[in-house]
N, C-alpha and C positions, 0 to 999 in steps of 0.2 A: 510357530510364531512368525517365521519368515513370510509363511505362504497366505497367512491375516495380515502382514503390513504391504504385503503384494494385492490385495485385495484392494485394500484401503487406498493405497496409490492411485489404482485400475479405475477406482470409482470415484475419487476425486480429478483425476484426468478426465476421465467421459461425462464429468459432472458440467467441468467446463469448457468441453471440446462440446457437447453440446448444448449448451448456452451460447455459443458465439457460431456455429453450425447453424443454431436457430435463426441469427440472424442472416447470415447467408448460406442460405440452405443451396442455391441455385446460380452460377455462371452469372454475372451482374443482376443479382438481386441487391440492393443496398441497405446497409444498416439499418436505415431507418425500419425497415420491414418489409412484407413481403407486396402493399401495396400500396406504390408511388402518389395516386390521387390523393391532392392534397382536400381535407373533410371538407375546404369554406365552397368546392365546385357546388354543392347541391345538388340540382336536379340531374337528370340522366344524362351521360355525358353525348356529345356529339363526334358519331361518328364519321370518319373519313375513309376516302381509299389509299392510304397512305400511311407508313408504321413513323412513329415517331421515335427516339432516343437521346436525352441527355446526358453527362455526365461533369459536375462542375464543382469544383474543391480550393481550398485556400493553400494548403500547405502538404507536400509529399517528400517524403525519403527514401532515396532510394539507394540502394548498392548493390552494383553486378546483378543489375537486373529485376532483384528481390526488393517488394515493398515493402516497407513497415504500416503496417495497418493500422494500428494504433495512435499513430501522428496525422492521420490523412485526417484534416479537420476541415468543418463546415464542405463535409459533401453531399450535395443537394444529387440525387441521381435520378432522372426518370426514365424507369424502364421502357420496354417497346410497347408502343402504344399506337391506338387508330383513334384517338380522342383526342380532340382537341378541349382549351379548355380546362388543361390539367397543369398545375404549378405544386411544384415541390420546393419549398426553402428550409433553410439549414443556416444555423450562425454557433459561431464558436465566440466565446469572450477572449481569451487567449490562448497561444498555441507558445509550447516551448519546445521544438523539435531535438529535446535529450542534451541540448548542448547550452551551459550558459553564454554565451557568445550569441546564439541568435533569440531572437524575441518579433513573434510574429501574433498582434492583437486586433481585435475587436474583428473579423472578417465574415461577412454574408454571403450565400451561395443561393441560387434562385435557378432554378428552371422552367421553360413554359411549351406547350404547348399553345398555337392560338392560330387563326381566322381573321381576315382584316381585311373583309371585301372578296376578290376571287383572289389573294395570296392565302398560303397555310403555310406555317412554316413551326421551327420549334428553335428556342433562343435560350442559351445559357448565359450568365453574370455572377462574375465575383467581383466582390470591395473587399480590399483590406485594408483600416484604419493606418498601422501603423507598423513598420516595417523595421528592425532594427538590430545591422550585425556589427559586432565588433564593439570595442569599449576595452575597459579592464574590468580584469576578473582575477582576483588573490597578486602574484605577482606577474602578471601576464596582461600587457596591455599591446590593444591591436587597433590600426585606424578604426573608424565608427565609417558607418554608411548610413543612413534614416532615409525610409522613402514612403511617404502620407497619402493615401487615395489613392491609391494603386487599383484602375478598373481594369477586368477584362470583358470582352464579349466575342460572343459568335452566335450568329446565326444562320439557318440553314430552311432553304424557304421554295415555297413552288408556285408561279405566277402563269397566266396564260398565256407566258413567252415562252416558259421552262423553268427547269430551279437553277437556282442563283444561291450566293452567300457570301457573307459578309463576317469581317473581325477584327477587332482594335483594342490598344492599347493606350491607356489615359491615366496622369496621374498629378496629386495634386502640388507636389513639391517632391524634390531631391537633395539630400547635403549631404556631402566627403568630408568627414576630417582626417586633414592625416597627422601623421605621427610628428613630432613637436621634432625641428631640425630638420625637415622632409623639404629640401632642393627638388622643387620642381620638372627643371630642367635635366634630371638625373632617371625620373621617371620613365615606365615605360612610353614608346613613343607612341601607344594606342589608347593607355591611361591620358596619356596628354591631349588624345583629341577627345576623349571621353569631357575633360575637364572645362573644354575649351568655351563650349557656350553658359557655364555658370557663372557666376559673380564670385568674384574671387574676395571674401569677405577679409580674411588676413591669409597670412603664409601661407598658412594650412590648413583652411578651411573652405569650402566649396557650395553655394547653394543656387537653387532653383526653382523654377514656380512652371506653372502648369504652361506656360509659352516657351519653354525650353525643352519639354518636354519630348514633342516631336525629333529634335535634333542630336538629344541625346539618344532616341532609338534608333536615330539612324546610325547612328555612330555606333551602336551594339549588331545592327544589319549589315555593317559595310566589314566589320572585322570576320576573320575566317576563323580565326581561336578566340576561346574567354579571354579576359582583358583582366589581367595581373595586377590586384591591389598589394604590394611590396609589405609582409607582414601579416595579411588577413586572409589573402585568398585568392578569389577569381570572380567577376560577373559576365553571365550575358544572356545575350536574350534566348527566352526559350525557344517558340517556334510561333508563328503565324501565315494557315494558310487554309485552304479549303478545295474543294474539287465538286464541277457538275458534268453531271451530262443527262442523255435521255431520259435515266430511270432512276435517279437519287441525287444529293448532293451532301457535302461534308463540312463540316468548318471545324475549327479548334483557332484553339490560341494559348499559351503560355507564355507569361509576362515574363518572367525572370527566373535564370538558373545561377543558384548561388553556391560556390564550392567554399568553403570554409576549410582553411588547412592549417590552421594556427592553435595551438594545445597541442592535446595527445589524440585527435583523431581527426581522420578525414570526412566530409558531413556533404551532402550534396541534396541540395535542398530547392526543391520547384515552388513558384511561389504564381498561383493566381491562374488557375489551368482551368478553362472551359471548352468541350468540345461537342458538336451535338451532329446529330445525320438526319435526315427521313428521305424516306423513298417509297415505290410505287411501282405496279399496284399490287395493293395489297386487302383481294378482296374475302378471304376468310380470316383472317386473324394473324398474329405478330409472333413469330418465333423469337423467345427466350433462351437461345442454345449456345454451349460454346463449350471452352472449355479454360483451366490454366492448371500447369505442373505440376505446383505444390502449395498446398496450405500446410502452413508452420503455426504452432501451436507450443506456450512454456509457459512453465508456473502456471497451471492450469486458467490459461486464457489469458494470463494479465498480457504476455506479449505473444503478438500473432506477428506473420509474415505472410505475405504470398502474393497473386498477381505478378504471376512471370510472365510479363510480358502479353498477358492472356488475350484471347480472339474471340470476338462473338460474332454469329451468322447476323447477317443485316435483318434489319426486324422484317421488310416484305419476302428475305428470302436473296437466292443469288442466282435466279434466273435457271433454276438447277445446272447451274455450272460449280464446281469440287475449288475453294478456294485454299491455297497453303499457306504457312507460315511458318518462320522457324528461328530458334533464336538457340545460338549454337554452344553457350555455358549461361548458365546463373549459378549463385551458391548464395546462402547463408552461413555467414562465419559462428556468430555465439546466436544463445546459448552454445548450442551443439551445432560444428559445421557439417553441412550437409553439400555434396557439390553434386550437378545434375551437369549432362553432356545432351546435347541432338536433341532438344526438344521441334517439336510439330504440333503444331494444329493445324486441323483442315475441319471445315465446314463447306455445309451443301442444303440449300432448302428452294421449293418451289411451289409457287400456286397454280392453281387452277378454278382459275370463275366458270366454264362449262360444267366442271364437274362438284365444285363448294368443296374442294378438298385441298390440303395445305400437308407438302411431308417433307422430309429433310433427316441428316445425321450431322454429328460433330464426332470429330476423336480427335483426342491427346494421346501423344506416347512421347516418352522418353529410352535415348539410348542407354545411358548410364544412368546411375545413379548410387553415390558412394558417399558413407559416414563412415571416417576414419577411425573417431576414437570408439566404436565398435566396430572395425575392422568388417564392416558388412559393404558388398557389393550388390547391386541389383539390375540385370540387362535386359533392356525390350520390353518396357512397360507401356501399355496401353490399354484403354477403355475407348467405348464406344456406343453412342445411343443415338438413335433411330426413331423418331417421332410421325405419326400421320394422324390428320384427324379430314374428318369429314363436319362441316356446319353443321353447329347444333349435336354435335356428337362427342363422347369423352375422345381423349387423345390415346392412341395405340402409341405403345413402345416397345422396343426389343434394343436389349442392354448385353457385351460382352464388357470379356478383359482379357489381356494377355500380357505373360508373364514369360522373360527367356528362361532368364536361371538366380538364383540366389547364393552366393556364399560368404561367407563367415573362418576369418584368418583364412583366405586361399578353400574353404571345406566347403565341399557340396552341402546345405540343406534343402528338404522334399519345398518343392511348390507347392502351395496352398491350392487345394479345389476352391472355385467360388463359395463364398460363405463360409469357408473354414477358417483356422486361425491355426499357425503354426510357431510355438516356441524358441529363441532364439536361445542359442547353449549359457549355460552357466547362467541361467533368471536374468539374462540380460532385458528382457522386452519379448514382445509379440510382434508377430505379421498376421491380420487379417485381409483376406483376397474380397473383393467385388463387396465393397458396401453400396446400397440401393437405397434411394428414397424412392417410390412410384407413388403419381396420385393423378387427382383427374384431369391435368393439365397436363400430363408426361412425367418425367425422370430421369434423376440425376443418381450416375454410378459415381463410384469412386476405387482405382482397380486396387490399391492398396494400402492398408493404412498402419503406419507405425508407429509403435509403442517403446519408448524407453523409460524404466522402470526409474532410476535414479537419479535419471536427469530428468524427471515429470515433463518428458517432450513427448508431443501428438506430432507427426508427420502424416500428412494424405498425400498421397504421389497419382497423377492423372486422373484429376477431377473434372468429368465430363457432363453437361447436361443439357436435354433437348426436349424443352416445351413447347407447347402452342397458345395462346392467350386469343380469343376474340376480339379482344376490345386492350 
């Protein structure tokens, strides 16, 4: 009887580890599926010598690094691309990032690809209608903040001067209320110059319109910390900036970082993130590769986590030069905490217009990797895939993993050969080594993937993938 309700788990967990797998099967593939163009393009797209990438969203959560996938609303993503021409949009009605305190509605996400003469360039945009943290909630009341029209943009573009790029911030109103009896003069002194170009409507109340707008960002630019709402929390601005040179250019933008520290939890919350690249040349096709840590998987799908921090190879490639990165803890606390040490990515891709041939690798590994309340350790995880193709030809790959050691209360268990799957004691879960997707585009490993039985948790640990796309 056990070993049928172990079944029934098994098969409900892969039921919806892959239904949401399906959706992102591949290192920035996005929800929406596996192909970015949006249907109104029609005709055959045009191409360029130049990869494109979008990535633009209304609302993210993040903690120690770990996103919550689930809340990441209206993101409009478009993968790497040599087409111009291509628009992905994405709207969320509204967004409640888990906590009644914030309320984040009505927000649009759009990306494009486009040609304007001899520039090319690719532009992301977000609108969020309406913005709204703090209030009361049961017996807990916290100043309010409302913020209306909240735009972001970037873009990222190639002129017969060079590439350039561009990104701003725009909004259409701002009001503070604070807390009823709130002395001004008592406030922090960088909330004071936050307040200072609003209209001071009574005591404690604060508004603004789209000509203040500028100078309260600057006021978020010139502070070195978040700026202290006494009661609710923290703001500040996310980031705005971009980088060119010879052979790509970058932009992003992040309107607002909101910490929420009032109730019983702490909540950090991005609001209005667009970032976009292209670069050159890129005269075979656009690599899809990259990799991130962990995909986190409970109650089969309903909550996902992952995107540690994860790295993709630039779409034309990186001049075959080995690019690193490293981000040195993340963890996810619930369901089940899982805490990871020395993550890396490194990616590496290059073309060749002599020869119409385009090849590259990516790898993920992690140093540690430890769930307490199954007393399971795991050291020295990595995967790794290796992409080439030649025009007009399917894409070669060759896929490892490596695995240091495994144990369970301080106890040695055997390492999994690829493809195998190895029991953890006492019907606690499974470890299976090296899951594979291959197909005619390349493939994506994944070096191990974890089962716990009673807590219906999926864990994938160094999920690695390296395509080639022509267009």
């Amino acid at each position: 009887m056990e070993r049928i309700s172990r079944s029934r788990t098994l098969a409900a967990l892969s039921l919806g580890l892959s239904a949401a797998l399906a959706l992102s099967s591949a290192v920035g593939v996005p929800a929406q599926g596996s192909d970015p163009i949006d249907a109104r393009a029609g005709s055959a797209p045009q191409l360029t010598d130049f990869g494109y990438r979008g990535d633009v969203y209304g609302v993210k959560l993040v903690t120690d690094s770990v996103e919550s996938l689930n809340l990441k609303d209206a993101h409009a993503q478009q993968l790497c691309t040599r087409a111009v021409g291509q628009v992905v949009e994405r709207e969320s009605a509204v967004s409640v990032p888990d906590n009644p305190l914030i309320h984040v509605s009505a927000s649009t996400s759009r990306t494009e690809t486009y040609v304007d003469g001899d520039t090319h360039g690719v532009r992301g945009t977000n609108t969020i209608g309406d913005i709204a943290i703090g209030g009361t909630v049961g017996p807990l009341t916290t100043p309010r903040l409302v913020i209306k029209g909240l735009r972001t943009t970037a873009n990222a573009f190639n002129t017969p001067q060079g590439f350039g790029h561009a990104e701003s911030f725009t909004f259409a109103s701002i009001s503070l209320e604070l807390l009823d009896n709130t002395v001004v003069q008592s406030l922090p002194p960088e909330l004071q110059q936050l307040l200072a170009p609003l209209d001071q409507v009574t005591d404690t109340v604060f508004t603004g319109t789209q000509q203040v707008a500028q100078q309260v960002f600057q006021v978020l630019t010139d502070v070195t910390r978040p700026i202290q709402i006494p009661g609710l929390g923290t703001i500040a601005l996310g980031y705005k900036n971009g980088r060119a040179n010879s052979h790509n250019a970058q932009s992003q933008a992040s309107a607002l970082r909101i910490e929420v520290t009032a109730g019983d939890r702490r909540q950090l919350v991005e609001l209005g993130t667009a970032r976009v690249r292209m670069g050159g040349p890129a005269p075979v096709g656009v690599f899809r590769s990259g990799g991130t840590a962990m995909d986190y998987q409970a109650l089969q799908g309903a909550l996902r986590f992952g995107n540690v921090e994860h790295k993709a190879l630039p779409c034309q490639g990186s001049n075959g030069r080995t690019q690193t990165y490293q981000v040195p803890h993340a963890s996810q606390l619930l369901p089940v905490p899982v805490l990871l040490d020395g993550v890396t990515y490194q990616v590496n891709g290059d073309q060749f217009r002599a020869k119409k041939v385009a090849k590259g690798w990516s790898r993920t590994a992690i140093s540690s990797v430890s769930v307490p309340s199954a007393q399971l350790v795991i050291n020295d995880v990595s995967s790794r895939a290796a992409m080439r193709q030649k025009a007009g030809k399917r894409v070669t790959s060759k896929i490892s993993t490596a695995i240091g050691s495994i144990t369970v209360g301080g106890q040695a268990i055997a390492v999994p050969a690829p493809g195998e799957v190895v029991e953890l004691p006492n019907g606690a879960g499974e470890i299976q080594r090296q899951v594979v997707d291959t197909g005619y585009r390349g493939s994506q490993v994944i070096a191990l993937r974890l089962t716990l039985y009673s807590e219906a948790v999926v864990i994938d640990l160094a999920r690695t993938a390296g395509r080639i796309y022509p267009r």
